[in-house]
C-alpha positions as CSV (number, residue, x, y, z in Angstrom):
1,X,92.9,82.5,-24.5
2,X,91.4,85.6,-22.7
3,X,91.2,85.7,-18.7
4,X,87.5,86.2,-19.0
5,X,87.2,82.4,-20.9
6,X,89.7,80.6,-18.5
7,X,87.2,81.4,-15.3
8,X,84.5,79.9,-16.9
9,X,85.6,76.5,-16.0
10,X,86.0,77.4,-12.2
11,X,83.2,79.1,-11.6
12,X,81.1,76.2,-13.1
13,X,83.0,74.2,-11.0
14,X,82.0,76.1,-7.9
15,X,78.2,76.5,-9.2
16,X,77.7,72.5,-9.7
17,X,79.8,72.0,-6.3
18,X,77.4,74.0,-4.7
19,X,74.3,72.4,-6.2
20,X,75.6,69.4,-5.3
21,X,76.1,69.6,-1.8
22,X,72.8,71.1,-1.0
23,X,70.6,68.2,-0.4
24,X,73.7,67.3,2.1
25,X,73.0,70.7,4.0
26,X,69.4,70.4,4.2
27,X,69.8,67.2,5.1
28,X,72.1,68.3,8.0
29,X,69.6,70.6,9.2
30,X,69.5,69.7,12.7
31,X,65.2,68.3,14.0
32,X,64.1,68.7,17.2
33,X,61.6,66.3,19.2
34,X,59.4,68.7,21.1
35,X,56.9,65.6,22.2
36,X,56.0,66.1,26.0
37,X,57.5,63.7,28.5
38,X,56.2,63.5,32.2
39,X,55.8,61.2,35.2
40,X,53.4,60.0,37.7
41,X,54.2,62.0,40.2
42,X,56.0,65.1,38.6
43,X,54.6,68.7,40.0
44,X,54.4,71.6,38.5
45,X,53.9,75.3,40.5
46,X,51.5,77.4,37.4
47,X,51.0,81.1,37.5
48,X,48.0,82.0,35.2
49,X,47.1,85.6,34.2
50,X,43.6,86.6,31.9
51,X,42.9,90.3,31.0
52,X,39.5,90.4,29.2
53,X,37.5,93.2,27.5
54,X,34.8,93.6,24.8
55,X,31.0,93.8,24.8
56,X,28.1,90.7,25.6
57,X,24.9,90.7,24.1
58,X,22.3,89.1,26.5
59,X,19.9,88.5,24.3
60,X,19.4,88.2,20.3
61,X,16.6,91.1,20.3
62,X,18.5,93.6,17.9
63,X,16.4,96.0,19.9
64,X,18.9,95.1,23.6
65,X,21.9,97.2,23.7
66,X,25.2,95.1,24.2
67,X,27.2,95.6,27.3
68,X,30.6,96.6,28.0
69,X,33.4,93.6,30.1
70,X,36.3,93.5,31.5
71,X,37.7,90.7,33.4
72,X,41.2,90.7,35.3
73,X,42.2,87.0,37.0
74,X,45.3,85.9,38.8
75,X,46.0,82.6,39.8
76,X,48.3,80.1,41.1
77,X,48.0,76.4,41.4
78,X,50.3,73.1,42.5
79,X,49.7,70.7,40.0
80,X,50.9,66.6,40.3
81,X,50.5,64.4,37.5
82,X,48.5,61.0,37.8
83,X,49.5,59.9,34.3
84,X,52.3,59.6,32.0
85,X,51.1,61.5,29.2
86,X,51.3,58.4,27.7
87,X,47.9,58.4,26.7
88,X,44.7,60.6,25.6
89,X,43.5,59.8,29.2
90,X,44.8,62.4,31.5
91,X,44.6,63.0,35.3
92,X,46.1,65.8,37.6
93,X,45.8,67.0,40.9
94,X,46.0,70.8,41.5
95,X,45.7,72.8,44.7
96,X,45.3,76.3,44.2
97,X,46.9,79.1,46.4
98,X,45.5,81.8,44.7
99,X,42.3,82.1,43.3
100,X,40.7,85.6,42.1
101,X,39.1,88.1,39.4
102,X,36.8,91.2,39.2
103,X,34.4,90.8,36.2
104,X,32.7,94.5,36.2
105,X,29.8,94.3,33.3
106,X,29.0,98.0,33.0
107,X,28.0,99.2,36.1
108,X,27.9,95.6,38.2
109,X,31.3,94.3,39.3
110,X,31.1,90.7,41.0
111,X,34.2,89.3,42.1
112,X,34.3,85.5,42.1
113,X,36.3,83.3,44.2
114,X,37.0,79.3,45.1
115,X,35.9,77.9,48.7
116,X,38.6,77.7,51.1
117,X,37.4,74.0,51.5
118,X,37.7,73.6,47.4
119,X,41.0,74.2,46.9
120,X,42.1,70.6,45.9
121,X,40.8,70.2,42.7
122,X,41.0,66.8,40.2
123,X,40.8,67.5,36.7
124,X,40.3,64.3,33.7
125,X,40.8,65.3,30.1
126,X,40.1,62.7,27.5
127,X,38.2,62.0,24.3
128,X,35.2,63.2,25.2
129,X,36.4,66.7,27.1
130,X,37.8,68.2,30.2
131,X,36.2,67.3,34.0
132,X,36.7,69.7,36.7
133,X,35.4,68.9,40.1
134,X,36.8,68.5,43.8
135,X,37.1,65.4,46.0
136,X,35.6,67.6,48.5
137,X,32.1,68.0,47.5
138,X,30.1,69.7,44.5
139,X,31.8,73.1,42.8
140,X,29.3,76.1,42.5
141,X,28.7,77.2,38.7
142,X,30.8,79.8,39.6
143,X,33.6,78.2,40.9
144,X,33.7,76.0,38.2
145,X,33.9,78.7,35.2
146,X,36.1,81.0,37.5
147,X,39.2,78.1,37.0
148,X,38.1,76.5,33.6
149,X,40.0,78.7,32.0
150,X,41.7,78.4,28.2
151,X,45.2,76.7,27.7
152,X,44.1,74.1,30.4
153,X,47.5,72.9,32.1
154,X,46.3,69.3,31.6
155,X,46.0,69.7,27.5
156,X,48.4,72.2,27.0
157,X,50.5,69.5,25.4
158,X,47.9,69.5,22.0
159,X,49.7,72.3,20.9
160,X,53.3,70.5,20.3
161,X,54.0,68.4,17.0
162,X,53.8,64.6,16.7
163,X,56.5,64.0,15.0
164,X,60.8,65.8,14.9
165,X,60.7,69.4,13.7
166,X,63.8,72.0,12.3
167,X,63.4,75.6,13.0
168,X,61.2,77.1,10.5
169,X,58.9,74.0,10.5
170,X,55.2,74.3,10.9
171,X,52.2,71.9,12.1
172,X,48.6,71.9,11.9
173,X,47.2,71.5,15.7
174,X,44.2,68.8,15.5
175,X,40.1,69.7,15.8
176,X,40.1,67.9,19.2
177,X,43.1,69.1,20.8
178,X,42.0,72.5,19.9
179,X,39.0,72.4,21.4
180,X,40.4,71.4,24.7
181,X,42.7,74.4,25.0
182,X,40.1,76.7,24.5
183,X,37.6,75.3,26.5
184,X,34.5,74.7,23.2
185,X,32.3,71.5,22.3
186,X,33.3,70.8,18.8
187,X,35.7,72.4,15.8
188,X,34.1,73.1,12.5
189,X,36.8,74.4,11.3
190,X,40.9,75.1,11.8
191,X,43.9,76.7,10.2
192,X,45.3,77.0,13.3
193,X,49.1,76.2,13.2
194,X,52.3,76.4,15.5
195,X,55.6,76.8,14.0
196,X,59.1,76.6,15.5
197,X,60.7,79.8,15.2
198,X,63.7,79.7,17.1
199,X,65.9,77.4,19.2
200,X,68.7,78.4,21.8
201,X,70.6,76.4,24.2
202,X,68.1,75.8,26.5
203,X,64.1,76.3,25.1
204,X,62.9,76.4,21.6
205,X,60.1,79.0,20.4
206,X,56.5,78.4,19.2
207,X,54.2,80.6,17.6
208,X,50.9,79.9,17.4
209,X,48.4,81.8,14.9
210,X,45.1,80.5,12.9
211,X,41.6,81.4,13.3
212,X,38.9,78.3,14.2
213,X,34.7,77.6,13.7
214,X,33.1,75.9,16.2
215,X,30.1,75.9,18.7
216,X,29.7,75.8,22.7
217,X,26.5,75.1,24.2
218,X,24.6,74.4,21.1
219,X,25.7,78.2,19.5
220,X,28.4,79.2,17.2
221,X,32.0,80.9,18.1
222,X,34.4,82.2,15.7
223,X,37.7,82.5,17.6
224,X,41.3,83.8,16.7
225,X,44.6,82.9,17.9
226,X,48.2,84.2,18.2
227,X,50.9,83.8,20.2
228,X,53.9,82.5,21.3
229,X,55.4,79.4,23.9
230,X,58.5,77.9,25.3
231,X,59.2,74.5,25.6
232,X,62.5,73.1,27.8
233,X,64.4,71.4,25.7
234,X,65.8,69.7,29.1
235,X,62.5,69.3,31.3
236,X,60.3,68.1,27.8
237,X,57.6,70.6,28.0
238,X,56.1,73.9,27.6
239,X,57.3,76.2,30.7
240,X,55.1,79.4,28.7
241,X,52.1,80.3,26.7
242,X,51.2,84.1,26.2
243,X,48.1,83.6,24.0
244,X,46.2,86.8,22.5
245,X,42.4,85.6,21.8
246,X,39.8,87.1,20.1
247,X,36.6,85.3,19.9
248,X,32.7,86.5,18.3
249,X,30.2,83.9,20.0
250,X,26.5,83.6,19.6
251,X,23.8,84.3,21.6
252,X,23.5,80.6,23.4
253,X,20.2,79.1,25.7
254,X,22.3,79.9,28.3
255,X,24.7,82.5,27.7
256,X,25.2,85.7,26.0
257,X,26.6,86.5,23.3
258,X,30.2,88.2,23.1
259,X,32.8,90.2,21.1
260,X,35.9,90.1,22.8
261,X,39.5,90.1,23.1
262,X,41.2,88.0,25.7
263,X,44.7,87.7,26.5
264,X,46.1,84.9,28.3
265,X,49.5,84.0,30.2
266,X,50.4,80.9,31.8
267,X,53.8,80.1,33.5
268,X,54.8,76.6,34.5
269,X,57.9,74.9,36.6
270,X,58.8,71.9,37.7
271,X,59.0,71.6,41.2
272,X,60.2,68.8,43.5
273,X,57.0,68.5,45.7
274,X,54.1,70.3,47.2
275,X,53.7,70.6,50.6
276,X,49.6,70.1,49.8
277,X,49.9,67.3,47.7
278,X,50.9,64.8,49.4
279,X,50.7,60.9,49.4
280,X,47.8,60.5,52.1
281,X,46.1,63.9,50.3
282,X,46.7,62.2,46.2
283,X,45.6,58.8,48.2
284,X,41.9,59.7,49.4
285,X,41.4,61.8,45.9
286,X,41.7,58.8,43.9
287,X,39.4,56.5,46.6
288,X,36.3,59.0,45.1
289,X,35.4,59.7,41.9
290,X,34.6,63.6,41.3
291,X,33.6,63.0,37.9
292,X,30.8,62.2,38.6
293,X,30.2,65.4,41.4
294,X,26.9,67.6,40.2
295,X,27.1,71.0,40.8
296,X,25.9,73.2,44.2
297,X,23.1,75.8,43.5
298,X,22.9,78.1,46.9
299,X,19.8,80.6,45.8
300,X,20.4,83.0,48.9
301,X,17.5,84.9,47.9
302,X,15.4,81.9,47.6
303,X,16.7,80.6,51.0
304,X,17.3,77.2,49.4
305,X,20.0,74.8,48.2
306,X,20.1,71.7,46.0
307,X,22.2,69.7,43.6
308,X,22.4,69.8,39.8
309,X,23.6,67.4,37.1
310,X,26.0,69.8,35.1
311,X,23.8,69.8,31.7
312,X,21.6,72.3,33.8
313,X,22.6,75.9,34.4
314,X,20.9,78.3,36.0
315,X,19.7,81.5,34.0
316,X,17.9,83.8,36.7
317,X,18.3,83.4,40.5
318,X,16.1,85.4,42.3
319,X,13.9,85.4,45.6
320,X,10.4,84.8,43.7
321,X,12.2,82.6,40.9
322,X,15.4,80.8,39.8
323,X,15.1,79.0,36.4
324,X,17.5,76.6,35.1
325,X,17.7,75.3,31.4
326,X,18.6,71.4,30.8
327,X,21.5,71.7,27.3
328,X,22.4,68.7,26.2
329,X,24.5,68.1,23.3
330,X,23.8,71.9,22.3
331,X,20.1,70.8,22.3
332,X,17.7,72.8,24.5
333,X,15.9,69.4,26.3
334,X,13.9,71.2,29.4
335,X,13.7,74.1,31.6
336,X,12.8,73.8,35.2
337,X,11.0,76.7,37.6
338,X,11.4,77.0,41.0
339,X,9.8,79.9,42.9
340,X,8.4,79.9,47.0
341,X,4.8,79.0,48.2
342,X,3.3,80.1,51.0
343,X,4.1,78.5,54.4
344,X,1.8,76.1,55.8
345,X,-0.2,77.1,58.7
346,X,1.1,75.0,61.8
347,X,-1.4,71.5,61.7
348,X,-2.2,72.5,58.3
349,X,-1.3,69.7,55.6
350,X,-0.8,69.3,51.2
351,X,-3.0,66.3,50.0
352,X,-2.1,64.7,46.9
353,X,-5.7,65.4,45.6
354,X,-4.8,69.1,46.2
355,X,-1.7,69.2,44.4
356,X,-3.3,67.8,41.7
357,X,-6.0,70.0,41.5
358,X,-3.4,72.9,41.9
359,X,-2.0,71.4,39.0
360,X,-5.3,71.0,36.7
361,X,-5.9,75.0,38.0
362,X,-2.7,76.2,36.5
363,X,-2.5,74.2,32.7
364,X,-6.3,75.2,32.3
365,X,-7.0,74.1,28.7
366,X,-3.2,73.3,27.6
367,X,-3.7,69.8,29.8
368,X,-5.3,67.0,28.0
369,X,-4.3,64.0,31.3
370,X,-2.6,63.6,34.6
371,X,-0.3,60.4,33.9
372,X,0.8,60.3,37.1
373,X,0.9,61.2,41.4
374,X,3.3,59.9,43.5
375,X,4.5,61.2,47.2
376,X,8.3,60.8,48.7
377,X,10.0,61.6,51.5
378,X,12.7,64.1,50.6
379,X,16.3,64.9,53.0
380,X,16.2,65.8,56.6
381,X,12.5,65.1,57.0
382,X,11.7,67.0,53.5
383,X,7.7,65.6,52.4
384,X,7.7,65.8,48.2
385,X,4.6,65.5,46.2
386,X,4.9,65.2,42.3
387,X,2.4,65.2,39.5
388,X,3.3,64.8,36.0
389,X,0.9,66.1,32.8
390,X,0.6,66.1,29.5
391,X,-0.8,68.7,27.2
392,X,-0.4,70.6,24.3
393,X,1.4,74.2,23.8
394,X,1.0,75.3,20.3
395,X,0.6,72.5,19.0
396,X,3.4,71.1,20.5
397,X,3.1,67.9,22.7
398,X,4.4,69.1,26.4
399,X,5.3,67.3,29.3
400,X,5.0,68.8,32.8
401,X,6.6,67.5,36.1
402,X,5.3,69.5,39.0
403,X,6.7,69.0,42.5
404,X,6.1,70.8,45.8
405,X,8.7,70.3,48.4
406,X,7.9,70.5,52.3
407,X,9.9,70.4,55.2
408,X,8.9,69.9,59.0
409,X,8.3,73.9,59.4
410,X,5.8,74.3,56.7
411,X,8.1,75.8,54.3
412,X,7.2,75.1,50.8
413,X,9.0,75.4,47.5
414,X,7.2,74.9,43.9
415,X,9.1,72.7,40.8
416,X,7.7,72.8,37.5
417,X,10.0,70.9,34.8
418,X,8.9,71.1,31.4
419,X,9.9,69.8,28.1
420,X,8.5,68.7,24.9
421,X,7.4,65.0,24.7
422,X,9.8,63.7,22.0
423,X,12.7,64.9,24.4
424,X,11.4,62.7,27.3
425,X,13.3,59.7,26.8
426,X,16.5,62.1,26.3
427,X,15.5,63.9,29.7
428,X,14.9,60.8,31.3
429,X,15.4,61.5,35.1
430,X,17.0,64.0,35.1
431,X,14.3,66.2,37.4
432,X,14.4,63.3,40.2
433,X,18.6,64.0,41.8
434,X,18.2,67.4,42.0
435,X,14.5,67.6,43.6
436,X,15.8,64.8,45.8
437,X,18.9,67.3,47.4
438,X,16.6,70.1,48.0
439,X,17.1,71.6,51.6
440,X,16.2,74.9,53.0
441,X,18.4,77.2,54.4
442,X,18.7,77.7,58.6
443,X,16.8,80.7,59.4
444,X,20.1,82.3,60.4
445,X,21.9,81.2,57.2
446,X,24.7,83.2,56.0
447,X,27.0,83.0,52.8
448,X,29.6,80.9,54.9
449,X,26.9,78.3,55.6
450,X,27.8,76.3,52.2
451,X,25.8,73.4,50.7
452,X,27.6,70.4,51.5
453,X,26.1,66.6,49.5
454,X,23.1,65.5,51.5
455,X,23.3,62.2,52.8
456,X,19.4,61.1,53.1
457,X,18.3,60.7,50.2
458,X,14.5,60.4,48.4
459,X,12.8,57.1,49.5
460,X,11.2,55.4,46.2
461,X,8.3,57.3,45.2
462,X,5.1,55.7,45.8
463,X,1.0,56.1,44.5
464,X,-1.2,57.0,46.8
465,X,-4.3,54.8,46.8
């Protein structure tokens, strides 16, 4: 017999063996549960960078030249748990020690920042979205986008897998979660997926890549992701997210559009306690509900302030007019005008038979009925007459609700809300809270004079005689 023939046998031998014991390896291929676990209680210290650049569009005219952005932020926050991540309902306190960014669109550069007095912050996340809002009184618009920011600390947990993973295993992150981490209304569409690339003694690395569809504010948004976390294998949750996004968005009813990249960084630790959030602070947070806190509106040119249920935002401010557009649902439902009158002279006085003629005056032939006049009196001593009309606008059935505000001096402030008829049960009354919190700035009113919720508020409107 020949060498060659007798190793035949024993290299079969060590072929089968090793075809044979490879389910047995695979099988031994050590999983890894990567599910989040935290406490009532637990607080984490977060460090959040964003570095943004890119182009808007303001409007959809081809004809309007986009615009060039940048936006650097820094911030730091305390953040304690009110759940157990046990559920989709979510609660957290933060208070934020460091709050900041300079967004320079071409040649304007604004530099946001949070109210020393809104620092504590309560955020909800569940089914329906994320709430951000302060147990302190009403956010500005600007407050509230300046720290609703992507990879919200609350959600951040959407991007780990459900079930035991082994290095080199991948998972699809779902529509909802998705949409929550980077701050949009609904996912169209997702390949986004996270995969576990790596795991060492103490933290196991994730890297996260995909592109998504989906729409904010009623418009479109293509958006792309990559990057990479950690997750403490000890503590039971992410400690770091560097996330590169690149996102194409529409131009919205109340936003422009945008072509940029964004790139985000987020580091969080367990701590033992905060010195601001204590039990007496955590205690009178829970006693009100911020949820349900509208939204400030200081127009400093305008010399006014009011209060605004957060479907409205506010597309011009200036000192002869600040508009605001009603989005509900990505559906444009109203738009509402505000702009100065006149002073009344001292003794002088607004009938309702005025107003309404004012109002006749101004539709001209678009009016077709007055369906109703009613008078109220408004905060602090504010008089408020209001006429609503119906009419047609190209053929389009129109409601108008006019109001004229007036307070003890004389000063006067126009309201014209307008929307078409078959969104009036959808609008419903949605004009009346925020003409009710109208109050005029103090003659010697300066930007640290902050709107604070009024406490009168409108008496029931009644029909004069």
């Amino acid at each position: 017999m020949s060498p060659n023939i007798g190793r035949i046998p024993l290299l079969l031998a060590v072929s089968v063996g090793s075809i044979i014991a490879l389910p047995k390896l695979v099988e031994a291929a050590e999983t890894y549960n990567l599910q989040s676990k935290c406490q009532t209680g637990g607080v984490y210290s977060v460090e959040a960078k964003i570095q943004v650049h890119g182009t808007l569009k303001p409007s959809a005219d081809a004809k309007n030249p986009t615009l060039p952005i940048t936006v650097q932020g820094e911030f730091s926050y305390d953040e304690m748990r009110l759940d157990d991540c046990k559920t989709a309902d979510r609660r957290s306190l933060r208070y934020y020690h460091e709050v900041g960014a300079t967004i320079q669109v071409e040649k304007h550069r604004d530099s946001p920042t949070l109210r020393d007095d809104m620092r504590l912050i309560a955020v909800h996340a569940d089914k329906a979205g994320v709430s951000i809002s302060s147990p302190h009184g009403p956010l500005t618009r600007e407050e509230l986008d300046l720290i609703d920011l992507p990879g919200n600390t609350l959600v951040l947990d959407g991007l780990l897998p459900d079930e035991k993973v082994k290095i080199g295993g991948s998972w699809k992150i779902a529509d909802s979660a998705l949409a929550k981490l980077v701050c949009v209304d609904l996912v169209s569409r997702n390949d986004v997926t996270c995969e576990l690339s790596d795991v060492n003694e103490t933290a196991a690395e994730i890297k996260i890549v995909g592109r998504l569809n989906a729409a904010v504010g009623g418009v479109a948004t293509e958006i792309g992701l990559d990057g990479d976390a950690a997750y403490d294998l000890d503590k039971h949750c992410l400690t770091s997210i560097q996330l590169r996004i690149k996102e194409r968005r529409s131009v919205g009813y109340v936003t422009p559009g945008m072509d940029v990249n964004a790139q985000l960084t987020l580091r969080i630790k367990p701590l033992a306690a905060s010195d601001q959030l204590t039990p007496v602070i955590v205690k009178e947070s829970r006693e009100s509900d911020p949820a349900t806190h509208p939204l400030a509106l200081r127009s400093e040119a305008g010399g006014f302030h009011l209060f605004y249920d957060r479907r409205w935002h506010v597309t011009r401010d200036g000192a002869q007019l600040v508009v605001l557009r009603l989005v509900d649902r990505g559906e444009l439902v109203a738009q509402c005008n505000i702009s100065p009158l006149p002073n009344l002279d001292q003794g002088k006085t607004l009938t309702t038979e005025e107003f309404q003629s004012d109002v006749r005056q101004s539709l001209g032939k678009r009016l077709q009925h007055i369906d109703t006049v009613a008078e109220g009196n408004g905060a602090n001593g504010m008089r408020i007459l209001k006429v609503v009309a119906s009419g047609m606008v190209s053929e389009i059935p129109i409601q108008w609700r006019y109001y004229v505000a007036i307070d003890p001096d004389g000063r006067r402030l126009a309201l014209a809300y307008t929307m078409e008829s078959d969104l009036i049960e959808r609008f419903a009354d949605a004009d009346v809270a925020m003409t009710e919190s109208i109050e005029f700035d103090a003659p010697a009113a300066t930007a640290a004079n902050q709107p604070t919720q009024a406490d009168t508020r409108v008496e029931k409107w009644r029909i004069p005689n």
